[in-house]
VEXDREN-2710 file (C-alpha; in Angstrom, 1 decimal):
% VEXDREN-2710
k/r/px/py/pz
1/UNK/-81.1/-14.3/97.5
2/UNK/-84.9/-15.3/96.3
3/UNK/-83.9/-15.0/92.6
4/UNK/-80.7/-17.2/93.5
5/UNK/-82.0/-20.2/94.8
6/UNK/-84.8/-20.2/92.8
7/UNK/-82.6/-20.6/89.8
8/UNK/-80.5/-23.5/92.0
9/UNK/-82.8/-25.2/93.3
10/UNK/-86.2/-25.0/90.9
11/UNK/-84.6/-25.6/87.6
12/UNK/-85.4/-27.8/84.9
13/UNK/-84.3/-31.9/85.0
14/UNK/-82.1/-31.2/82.6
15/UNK/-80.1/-28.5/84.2
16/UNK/-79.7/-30.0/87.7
17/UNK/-76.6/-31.7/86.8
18/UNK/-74.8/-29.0/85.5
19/UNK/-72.2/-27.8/87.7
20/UNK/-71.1/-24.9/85.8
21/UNK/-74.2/-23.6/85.1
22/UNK/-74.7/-23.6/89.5
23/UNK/-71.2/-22.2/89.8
24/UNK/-71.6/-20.1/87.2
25/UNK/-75.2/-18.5/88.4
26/UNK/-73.2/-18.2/92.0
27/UNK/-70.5/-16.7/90.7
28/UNK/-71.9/-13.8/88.4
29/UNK/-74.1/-13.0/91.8
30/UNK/-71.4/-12.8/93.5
31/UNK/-69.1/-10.4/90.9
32/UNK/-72.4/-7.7/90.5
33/UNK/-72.8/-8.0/94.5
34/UNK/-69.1/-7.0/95.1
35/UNK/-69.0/-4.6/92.1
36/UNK/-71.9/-2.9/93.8
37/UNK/-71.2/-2.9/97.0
38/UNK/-67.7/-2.3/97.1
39/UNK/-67.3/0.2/94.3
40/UNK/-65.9/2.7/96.4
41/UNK/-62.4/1.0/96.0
42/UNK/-62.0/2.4/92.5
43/UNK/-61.0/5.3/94.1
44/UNK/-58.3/3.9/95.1
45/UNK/-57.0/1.3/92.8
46/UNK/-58.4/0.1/89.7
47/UNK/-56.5/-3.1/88.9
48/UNK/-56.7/-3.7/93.2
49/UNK/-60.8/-3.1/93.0
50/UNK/-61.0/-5.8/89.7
51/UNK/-59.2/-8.4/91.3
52/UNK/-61.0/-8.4/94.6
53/UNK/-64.0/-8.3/92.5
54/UNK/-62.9/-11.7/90.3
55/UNK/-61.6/-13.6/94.3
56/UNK/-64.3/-12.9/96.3
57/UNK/-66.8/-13.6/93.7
58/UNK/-65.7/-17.4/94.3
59/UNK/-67.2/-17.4/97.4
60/UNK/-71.0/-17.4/96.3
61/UNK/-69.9/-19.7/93.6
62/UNK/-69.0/-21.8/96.2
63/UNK/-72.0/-21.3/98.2
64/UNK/-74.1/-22.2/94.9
65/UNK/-72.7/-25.2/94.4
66/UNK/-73.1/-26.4/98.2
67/UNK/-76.5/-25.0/98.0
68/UNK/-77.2/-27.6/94.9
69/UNK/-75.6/-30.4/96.9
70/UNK/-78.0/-30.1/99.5
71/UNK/-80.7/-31.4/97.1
72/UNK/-80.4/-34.4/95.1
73/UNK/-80.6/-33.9/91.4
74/UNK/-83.0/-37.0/91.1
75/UNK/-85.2/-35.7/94.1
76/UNK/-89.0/-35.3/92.8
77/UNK/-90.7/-32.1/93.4
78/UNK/-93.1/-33.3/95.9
79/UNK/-90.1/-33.5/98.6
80/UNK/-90.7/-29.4/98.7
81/UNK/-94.3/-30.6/100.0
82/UNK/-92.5/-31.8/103.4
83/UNK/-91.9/-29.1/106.1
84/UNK/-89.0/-31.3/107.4
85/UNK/-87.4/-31.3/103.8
86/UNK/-87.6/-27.5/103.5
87/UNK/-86.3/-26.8/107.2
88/UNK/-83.2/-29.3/106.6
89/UNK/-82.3/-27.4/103.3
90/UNK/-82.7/-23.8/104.8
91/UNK/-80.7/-24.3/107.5
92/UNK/-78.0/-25.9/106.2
93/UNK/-78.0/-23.7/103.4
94/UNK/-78.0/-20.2/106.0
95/UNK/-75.0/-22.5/107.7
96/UNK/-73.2/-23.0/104.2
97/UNK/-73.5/-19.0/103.9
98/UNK/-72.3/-18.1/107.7
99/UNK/-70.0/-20.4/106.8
100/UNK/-68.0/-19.0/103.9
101/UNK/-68.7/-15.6/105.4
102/UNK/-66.8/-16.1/108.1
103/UNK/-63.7/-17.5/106.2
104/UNK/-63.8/-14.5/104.0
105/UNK/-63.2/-12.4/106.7
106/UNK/-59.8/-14.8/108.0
107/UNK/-58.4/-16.2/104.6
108/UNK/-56.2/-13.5/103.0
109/UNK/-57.0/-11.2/102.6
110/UNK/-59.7/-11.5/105.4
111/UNK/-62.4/-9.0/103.5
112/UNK/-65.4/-9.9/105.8
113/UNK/-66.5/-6.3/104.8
114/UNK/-70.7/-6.3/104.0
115/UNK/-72.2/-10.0/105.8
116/UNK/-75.4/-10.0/105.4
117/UNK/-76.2/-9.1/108.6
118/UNK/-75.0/-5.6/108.7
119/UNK/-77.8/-4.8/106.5
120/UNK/-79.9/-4.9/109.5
121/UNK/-77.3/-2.3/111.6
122/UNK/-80.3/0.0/111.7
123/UNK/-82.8/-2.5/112.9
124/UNK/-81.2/-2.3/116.9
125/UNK/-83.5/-5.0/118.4
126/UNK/-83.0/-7.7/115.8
127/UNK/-79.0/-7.1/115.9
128/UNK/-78.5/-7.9/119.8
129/UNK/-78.5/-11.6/119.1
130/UNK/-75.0/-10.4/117.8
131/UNK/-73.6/-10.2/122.0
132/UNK/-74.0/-14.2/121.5
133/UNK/-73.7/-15.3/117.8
134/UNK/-71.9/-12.1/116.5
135/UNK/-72.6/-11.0/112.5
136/UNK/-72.8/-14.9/111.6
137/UNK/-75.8/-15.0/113.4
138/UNK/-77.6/-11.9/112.3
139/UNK/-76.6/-12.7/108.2
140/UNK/-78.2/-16.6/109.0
141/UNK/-81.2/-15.0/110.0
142/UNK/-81.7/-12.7/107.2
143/UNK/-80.4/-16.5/104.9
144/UNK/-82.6/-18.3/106.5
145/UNK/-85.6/-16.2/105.7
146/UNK/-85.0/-15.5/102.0
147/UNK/-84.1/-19.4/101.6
148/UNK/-87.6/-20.4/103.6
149/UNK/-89.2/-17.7/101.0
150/UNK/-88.4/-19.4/98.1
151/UNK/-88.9/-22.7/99.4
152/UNK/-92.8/-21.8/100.4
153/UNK/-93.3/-20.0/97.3
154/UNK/-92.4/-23.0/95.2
155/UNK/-94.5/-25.0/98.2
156/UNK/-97.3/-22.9/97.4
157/UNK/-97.3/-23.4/93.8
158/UNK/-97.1/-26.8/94.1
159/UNK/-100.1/-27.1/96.3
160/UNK/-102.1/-25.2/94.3
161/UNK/-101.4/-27.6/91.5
162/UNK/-102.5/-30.4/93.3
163/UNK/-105.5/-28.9/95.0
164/UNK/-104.1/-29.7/98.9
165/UNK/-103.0/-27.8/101.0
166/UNK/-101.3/-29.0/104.7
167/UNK/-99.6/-26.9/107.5
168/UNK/-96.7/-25.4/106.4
169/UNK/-94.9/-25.8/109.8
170/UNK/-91.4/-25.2/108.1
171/UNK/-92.4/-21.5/107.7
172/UNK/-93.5/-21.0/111.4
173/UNK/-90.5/-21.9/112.7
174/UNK/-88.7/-19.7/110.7
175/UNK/-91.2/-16.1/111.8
176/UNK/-90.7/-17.9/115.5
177/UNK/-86.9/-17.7/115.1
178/UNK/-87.3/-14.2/114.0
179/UNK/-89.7/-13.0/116.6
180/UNK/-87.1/-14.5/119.3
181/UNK/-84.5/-13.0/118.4
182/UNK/-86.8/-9.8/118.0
183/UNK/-87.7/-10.3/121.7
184/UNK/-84.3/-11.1/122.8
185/UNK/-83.4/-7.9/121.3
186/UNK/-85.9/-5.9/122.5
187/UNK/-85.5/-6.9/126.5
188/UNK/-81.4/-6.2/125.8
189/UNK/-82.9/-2.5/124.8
190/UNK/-85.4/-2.5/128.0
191/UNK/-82.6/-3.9/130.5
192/UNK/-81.3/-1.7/133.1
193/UNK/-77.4/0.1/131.9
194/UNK/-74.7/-1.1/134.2
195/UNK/-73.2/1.6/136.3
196/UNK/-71.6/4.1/134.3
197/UNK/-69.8/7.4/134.4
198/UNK/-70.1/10.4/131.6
199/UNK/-66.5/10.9/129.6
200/UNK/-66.9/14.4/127.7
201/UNK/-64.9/14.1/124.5
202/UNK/-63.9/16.6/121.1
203/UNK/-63.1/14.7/118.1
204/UNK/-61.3/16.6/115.8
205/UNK/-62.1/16.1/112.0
206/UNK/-59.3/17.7/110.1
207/UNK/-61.0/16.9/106.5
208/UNK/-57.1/17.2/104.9
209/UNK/-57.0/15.7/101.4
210/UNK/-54.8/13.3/101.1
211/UNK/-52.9/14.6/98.4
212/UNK/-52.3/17.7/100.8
213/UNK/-51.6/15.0/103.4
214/UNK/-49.1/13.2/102.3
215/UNK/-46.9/16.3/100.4
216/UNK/-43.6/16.7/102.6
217/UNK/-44.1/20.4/101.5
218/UNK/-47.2/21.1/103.7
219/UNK/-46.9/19.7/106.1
220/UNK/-46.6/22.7/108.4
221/UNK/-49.2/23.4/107.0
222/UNK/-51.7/20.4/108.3
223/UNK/-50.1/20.7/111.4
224/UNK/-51.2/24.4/111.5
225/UNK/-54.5/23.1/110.4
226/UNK/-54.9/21.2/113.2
227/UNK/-53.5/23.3/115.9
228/UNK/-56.1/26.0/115.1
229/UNK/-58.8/23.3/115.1
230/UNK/-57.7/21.9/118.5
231/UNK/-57.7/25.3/120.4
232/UNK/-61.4/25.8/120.5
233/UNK/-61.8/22.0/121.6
234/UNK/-59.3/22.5/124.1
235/UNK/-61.4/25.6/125.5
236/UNK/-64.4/23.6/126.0
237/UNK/-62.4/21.6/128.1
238/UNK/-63.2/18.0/127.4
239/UNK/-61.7/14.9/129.1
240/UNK/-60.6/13.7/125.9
241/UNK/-59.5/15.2/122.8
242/UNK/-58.7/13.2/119.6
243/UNK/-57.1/13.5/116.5
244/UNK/-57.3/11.3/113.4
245/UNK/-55.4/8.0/112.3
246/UNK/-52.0/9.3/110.9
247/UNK/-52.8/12.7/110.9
248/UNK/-48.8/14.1/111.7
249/UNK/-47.3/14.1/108.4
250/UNK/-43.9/12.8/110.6
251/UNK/-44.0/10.6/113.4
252/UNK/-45.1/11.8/116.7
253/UNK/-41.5/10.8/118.5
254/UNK/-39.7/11.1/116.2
255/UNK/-40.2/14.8/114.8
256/UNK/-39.3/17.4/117.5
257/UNK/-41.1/20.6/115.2
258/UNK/-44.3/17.6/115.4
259/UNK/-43.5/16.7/119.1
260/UNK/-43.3/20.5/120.5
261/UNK/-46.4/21.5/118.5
262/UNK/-48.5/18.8/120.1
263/UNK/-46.8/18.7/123.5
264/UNK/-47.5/22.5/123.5
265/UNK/-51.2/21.6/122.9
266/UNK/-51.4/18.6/125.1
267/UNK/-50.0/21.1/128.0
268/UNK/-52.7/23.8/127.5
269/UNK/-55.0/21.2/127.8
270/UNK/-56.6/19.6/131.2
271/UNK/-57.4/16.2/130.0
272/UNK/-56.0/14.1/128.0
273/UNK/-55.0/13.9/124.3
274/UNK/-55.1/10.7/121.9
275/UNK/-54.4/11.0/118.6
276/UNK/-53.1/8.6/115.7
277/UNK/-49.8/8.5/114.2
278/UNK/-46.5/6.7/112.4
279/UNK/-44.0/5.4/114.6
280/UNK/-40.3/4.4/113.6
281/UNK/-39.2/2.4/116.1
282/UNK/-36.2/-0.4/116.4
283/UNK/-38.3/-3.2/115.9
284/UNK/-40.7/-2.2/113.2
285/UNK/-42.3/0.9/111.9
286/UNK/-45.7/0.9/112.6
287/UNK/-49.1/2.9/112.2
288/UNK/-50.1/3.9/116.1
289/UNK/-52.2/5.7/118.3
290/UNK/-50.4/8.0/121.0
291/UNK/-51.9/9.1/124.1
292/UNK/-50.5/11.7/126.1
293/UNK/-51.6/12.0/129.5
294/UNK/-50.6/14.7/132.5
295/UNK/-49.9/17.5/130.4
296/UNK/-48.0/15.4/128.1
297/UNK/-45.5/14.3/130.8
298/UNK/-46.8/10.6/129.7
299/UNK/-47.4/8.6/126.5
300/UNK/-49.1/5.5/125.9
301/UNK/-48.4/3.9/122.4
302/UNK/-50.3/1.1/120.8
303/UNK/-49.6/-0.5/117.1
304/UNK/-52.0/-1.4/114.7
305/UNK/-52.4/-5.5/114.3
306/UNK/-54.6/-6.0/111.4
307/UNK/-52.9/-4.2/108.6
308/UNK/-54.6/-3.8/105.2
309/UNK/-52.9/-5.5/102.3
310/UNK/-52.4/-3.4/99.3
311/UNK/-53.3/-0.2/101.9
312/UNK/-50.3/-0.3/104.5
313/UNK/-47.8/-3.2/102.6
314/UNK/-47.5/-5.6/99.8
315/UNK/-47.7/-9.0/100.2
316/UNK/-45.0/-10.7/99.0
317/UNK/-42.8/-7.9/98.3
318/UNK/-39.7/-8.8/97.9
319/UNK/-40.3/-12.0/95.9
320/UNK/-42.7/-10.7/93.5
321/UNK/-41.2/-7.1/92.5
322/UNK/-44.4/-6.5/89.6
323/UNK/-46.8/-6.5/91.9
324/UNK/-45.1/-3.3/94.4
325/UNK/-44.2/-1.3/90.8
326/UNK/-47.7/-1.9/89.8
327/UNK/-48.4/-0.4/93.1
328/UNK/-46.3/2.1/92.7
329/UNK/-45.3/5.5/94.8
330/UNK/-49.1/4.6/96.9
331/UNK/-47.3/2.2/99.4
332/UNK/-43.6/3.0/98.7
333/UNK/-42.8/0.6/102.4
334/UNK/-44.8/-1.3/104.5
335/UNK/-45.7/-1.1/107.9
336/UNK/-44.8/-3.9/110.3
337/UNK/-47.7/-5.6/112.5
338/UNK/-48.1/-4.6/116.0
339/UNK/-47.8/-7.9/118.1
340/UNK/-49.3/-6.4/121.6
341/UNK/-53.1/-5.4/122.7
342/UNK/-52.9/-2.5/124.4
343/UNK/-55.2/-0.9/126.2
344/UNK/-54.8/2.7/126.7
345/UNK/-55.8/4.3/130.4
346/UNK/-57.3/7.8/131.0
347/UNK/-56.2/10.2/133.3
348/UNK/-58.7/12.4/133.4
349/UNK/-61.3/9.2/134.3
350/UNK/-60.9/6.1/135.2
351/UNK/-61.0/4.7/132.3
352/UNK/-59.3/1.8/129.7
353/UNK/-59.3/2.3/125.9
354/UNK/-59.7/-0.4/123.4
355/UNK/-57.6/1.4/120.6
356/UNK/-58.5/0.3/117.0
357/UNK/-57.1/1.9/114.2
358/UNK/-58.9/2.3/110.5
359/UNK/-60.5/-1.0/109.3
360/UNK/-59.7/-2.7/112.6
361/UNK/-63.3/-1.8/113.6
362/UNK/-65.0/-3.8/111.2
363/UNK/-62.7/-7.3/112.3
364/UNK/-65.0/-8.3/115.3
365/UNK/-62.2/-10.5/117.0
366/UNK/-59.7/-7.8/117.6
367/UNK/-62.1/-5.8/119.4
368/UNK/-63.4/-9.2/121.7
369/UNK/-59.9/-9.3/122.7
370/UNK/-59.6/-5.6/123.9
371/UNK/-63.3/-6.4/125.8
372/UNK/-61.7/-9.9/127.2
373/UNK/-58.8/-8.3/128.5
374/UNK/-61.3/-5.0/130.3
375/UNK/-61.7/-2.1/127.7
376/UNK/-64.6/0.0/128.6
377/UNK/-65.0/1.8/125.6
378/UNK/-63.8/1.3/122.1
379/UNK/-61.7/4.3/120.5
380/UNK/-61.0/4.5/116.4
381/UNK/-59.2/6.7/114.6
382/UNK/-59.5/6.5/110.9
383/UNK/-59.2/7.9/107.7
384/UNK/-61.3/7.4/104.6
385/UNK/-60.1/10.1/102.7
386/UNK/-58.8/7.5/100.3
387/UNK/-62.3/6.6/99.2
388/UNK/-63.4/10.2/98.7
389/UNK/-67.2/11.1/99.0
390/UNK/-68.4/7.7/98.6
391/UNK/-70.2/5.1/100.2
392/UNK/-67.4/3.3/101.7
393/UNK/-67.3/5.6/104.6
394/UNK/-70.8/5.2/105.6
395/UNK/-70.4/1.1/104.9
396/UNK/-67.6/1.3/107.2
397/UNK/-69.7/2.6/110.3
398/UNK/-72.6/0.0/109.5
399/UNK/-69.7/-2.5/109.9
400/UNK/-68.8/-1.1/113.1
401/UNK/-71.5/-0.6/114.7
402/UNK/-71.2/-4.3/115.6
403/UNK/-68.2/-4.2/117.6
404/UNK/-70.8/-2.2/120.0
405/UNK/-73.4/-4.5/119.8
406/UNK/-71.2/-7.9/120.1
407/UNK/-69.3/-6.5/123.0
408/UNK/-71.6/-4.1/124.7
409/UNK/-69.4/-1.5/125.1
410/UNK/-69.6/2.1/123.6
411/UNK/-67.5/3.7/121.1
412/UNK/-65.7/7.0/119.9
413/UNK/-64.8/7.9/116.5
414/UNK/-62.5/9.7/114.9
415/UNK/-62.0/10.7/111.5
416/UNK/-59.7/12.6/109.2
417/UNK/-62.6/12.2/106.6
418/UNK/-65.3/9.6/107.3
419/UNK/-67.5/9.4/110.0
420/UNK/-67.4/11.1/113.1
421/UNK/-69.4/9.9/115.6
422/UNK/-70.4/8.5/119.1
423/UNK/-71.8/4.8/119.2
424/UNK/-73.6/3.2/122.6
425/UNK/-73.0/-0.3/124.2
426/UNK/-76.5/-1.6/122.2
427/UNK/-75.1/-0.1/118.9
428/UNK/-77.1/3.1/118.6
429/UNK/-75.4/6.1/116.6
430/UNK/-75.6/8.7/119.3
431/UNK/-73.9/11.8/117.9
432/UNK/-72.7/12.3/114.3
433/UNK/-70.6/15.1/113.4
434/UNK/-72.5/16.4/110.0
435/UNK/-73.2/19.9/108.3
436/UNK/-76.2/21.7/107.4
437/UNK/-76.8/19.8/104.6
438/UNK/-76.7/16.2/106.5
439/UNK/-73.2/15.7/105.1
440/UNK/-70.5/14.1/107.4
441/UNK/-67.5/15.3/104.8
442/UNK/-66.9/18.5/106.5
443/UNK/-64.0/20.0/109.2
444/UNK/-65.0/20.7/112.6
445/UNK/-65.2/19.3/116.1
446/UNK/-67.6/16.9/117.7
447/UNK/-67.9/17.8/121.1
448/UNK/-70.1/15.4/123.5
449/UNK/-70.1/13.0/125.6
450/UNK/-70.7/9.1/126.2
451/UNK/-71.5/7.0/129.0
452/UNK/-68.8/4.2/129.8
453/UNK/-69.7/1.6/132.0
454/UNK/-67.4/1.6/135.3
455/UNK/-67.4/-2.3/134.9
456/UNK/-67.3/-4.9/132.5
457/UNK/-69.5/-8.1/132.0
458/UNK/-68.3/-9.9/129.3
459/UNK/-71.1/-11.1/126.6
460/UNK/-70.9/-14.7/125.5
461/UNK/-69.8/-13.9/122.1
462/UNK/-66.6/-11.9/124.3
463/UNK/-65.8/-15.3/126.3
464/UNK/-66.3/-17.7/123.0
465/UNK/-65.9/-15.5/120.1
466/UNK/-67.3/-17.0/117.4
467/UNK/-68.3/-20.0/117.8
468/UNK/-71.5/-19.9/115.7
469/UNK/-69.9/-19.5/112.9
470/UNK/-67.3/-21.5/113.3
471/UNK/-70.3/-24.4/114.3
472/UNK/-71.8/-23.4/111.0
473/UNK/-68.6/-24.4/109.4
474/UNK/-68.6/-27.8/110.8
475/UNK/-71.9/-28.4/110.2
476/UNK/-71.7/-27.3/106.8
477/UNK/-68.9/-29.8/106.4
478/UNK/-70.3/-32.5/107.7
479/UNK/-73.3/-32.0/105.0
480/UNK/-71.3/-31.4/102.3
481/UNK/-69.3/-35.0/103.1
482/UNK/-72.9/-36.7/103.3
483/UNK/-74.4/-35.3/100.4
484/UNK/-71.3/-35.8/98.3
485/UNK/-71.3/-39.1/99.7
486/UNK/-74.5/-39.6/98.4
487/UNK/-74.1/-38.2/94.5
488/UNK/-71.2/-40.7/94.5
489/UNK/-73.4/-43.8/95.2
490/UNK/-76.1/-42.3/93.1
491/UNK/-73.4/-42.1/89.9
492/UNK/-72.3/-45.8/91.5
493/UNK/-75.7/-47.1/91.0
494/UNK/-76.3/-45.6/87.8
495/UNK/-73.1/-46.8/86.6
496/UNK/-73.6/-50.7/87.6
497/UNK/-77.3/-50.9/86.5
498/UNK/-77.6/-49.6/83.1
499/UNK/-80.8/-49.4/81.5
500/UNK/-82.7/-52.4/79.7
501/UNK/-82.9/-52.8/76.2
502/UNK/-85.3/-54.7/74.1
503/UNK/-84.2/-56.7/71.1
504/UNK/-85.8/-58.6/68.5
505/UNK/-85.7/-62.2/67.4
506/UNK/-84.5/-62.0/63.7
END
């Protein structure tokens, strides 16, 4: 962000006034951030991956632009001298950015994939502040210190230049807002766990191509796959075995040669079996997890809420006809929205699922409202055999790690291809199902276990969700009105006093 602001904020005179040089600087960031980060998509659609690309962009063009309200075009350069100046910009600039992060991930077509803050998913003590703040609060720490950067490097400069030098008291309070929420995070890692009990689990990662997937033709065959896959979990006996998201070619209920193949499995088995799946049923179809409990006598069914536009239906369908043909055979119907958060109950412990199916890990208020209503543990099945052997899969982990973190409440993992893998309540990836070679594109079974807490205490960001970032909107709005407010009376002013001009007598 350094380069960024520098180029907002420190330009010339001349070019403060330009608004489409600002929106044009924030823009361009914004297209090669997106085109980096989210390449992965072009394995999937082209024409899909270009226009997300050209639409999300506007949101760091937007940012820019706030950014440059914040300081007036007139202001001299002295006013980066003041440590009050330079703390009033950063943090209303880190609350413009929490901001518009936040709306990405709710507007359509609520992409909040890659804050800022999940760049730090690996450092586990600074991330904690998430169980209060969530992501928003984690990306405005990493704003807020690139912002007070370049604001203390251009301080410096300028002190230099003038030969005096005063206590830059702006830049302390930013390293003191990191190292509290360093020691924050750290006594979260030292507390005591809550009671728990140990749930043994094998997730089965089928690693079925999707092109071998989705072929009406072999689909005996995947089922055979996974039948000779599940036998050796099954002898280890486990108190959980999983399958993938929509890993039966047909629907679970609604297939009998599908039905008596896993029943048949479910009943050799002691535990319980979860596993996702389609489900045609009289009020929607719908992309599901199914568990089966007591030998497959039982079955819970839950249906995915968030669905992914352009992934499980087209918006707009029916009144705009191009854009499913441009689409083509990859979404042929769409999937209906499951209304209901269900929370799926063990038999084999006592224990209550928060189901989440594919992307719905990385969308933190679905999983707050499983944790309100008393999931002890998180459970995903997904598939990102779409993206191939990319970075998306990986990316989509580092996204849910949070869920964890915000939450405090471990998660299992299941994948068809991705990542399979055990998370803990503070966010730490526990178990990873990998190869020789480190690689987690591979079939086989993770077998292991994870500790779930026997009860729940809901985290702050759980009860009020997020409320920081929804504060950093306000606030953000609130600044934009004054500082609008205030170019208006400066053009005003400008306007009704125009300069002098000498004349001569003739």
């Amino acid at each position: 962000m350094v380069p960024l602001v520098w180029a907002l904020w420190f330009c010339p005179p001349a070019e403060r006034h330009d608004w489409r040089r600002t929106a044009g600087l924030g823009y361009t960031s914004g297209f090669v951030f997106f085109a980096m980060s989210a390449h992965w998509l072009t394995t999937l659609t082209w024409p899909g991956y270009i226009l997300l690309l050209f639409y999300f962009a506007l949101y760091l063009a937007a940012w820019a632009l706030f950014a440059r309200a914040l300081v007036p075009s007139n202001a001299a350069e002295e006013s980066w001298l003041g440590s009050l100046h330079n703390l009033r910009v950063c943090i209303l600039g880190s609350a413009g950015w929490v901001a518009l992060e936040w709306l990405r991930g709710v507007i359509f077509p609520a992409f909040g994939w890659n804050g800022l803050g999940i760049a730090l998913h690996e450092n586990i003590a600074l991330i904690q502040i998430a169980d209060i703040t969530g992501v928003g609060g984690v990306s405005f720490l990493v704003a807020m210190t690139n912002l007070m950067l370049a604001a203390t490097v251009k301080r410096l400069l300028l002190e230099i230049k003038r030969g005096a030098r005063r206590a830059h008291y702006d830049f302390a309070v930013t390293i003191a807002l990191v190292a509290l929420t360093w020691t924050y995070g750290v006594r979260k890692l030292f507390t005591p766990e809550p009671p728990s009990e140990s749930l043994s689990f094998a997730a089965v990662q089928a690693n079925i191509p999707q092109n071998v997937r989705n072929s009406p033709e072999r689909e005996i065959e995947v089922l055979e796959n996974l039948k000779n896959q599940t036998l050796p979990a099954i002898a280890m006996e486990p108190d959980l075995i999983l399958w993938p998201e929509s890993c039966t070619p047909s629907p679970l209920l609604g297939n009998q040669f599908t039905w008596d193949l896993v029943k048949g499995l479910a009943q050799q088995h002691t535990g319980d079996f979860l596993l996702g799946t389609t489900h045609w049923g009289t009020d929607g179809d719908y992309n599901s997890i199914a568990l089966l409990t007591k030998r497959a006598k039982e079955v819970q069914l839950h249906h995915k809420i968030h669905l992914v536009p352009f992934g499980e239906y087209v918006p707009l369908r029916e009144e705009f006809p191009l854009l499913a043909k441009i689409v083509g055979d990859l979404i042929p119907s769409d999937f209906d929205p499951g209304k209901d958060f269900t929370l799926l109950e063990l038999n084999s412990k006592s224990v209550k699922l928060g189901p989440l199916v594919c992307f719905e890990d990385t969308v933190a208020d679905l999983a707050r409202r499983f944790s309100l209503l008393g999931a002890q543990c998180f459970v995903v099945v997904t598939n990102d055999g779409w993206f191939l052997q990319s970075a998306g899969s990986l990316q989509h982990l580092n996204n849910a790690v949070f869920r964890c973190v915000e939450n405090k409440i471990p998660m299992i993992r299941a994948a068809n291809t991705g990542v399979t893998c055990a998370i803990d309540r503070l966010g730490i990836v526990r178990e990873v199902l990998r190869d020789p070679s480190g690689s987690t594109f591979l079939q086989g079974i993770l077998f292991s276990k994870i500790n779930i807490p026997t009860s729940t205490n809901p985290t702050f960001f759980t009860r009020y969700g997020e409320v920081f970032s929804i504060s950093c909107l306000a606030v953000s709005l609130l600044a934009l009105a004054i500082s609008l407010n205030r170019i208006r009376k400066n053009k005003k002013s400008s306007c009704s006093n125009p300069p002098e001009t000498k004349t001569s007598a003739p």
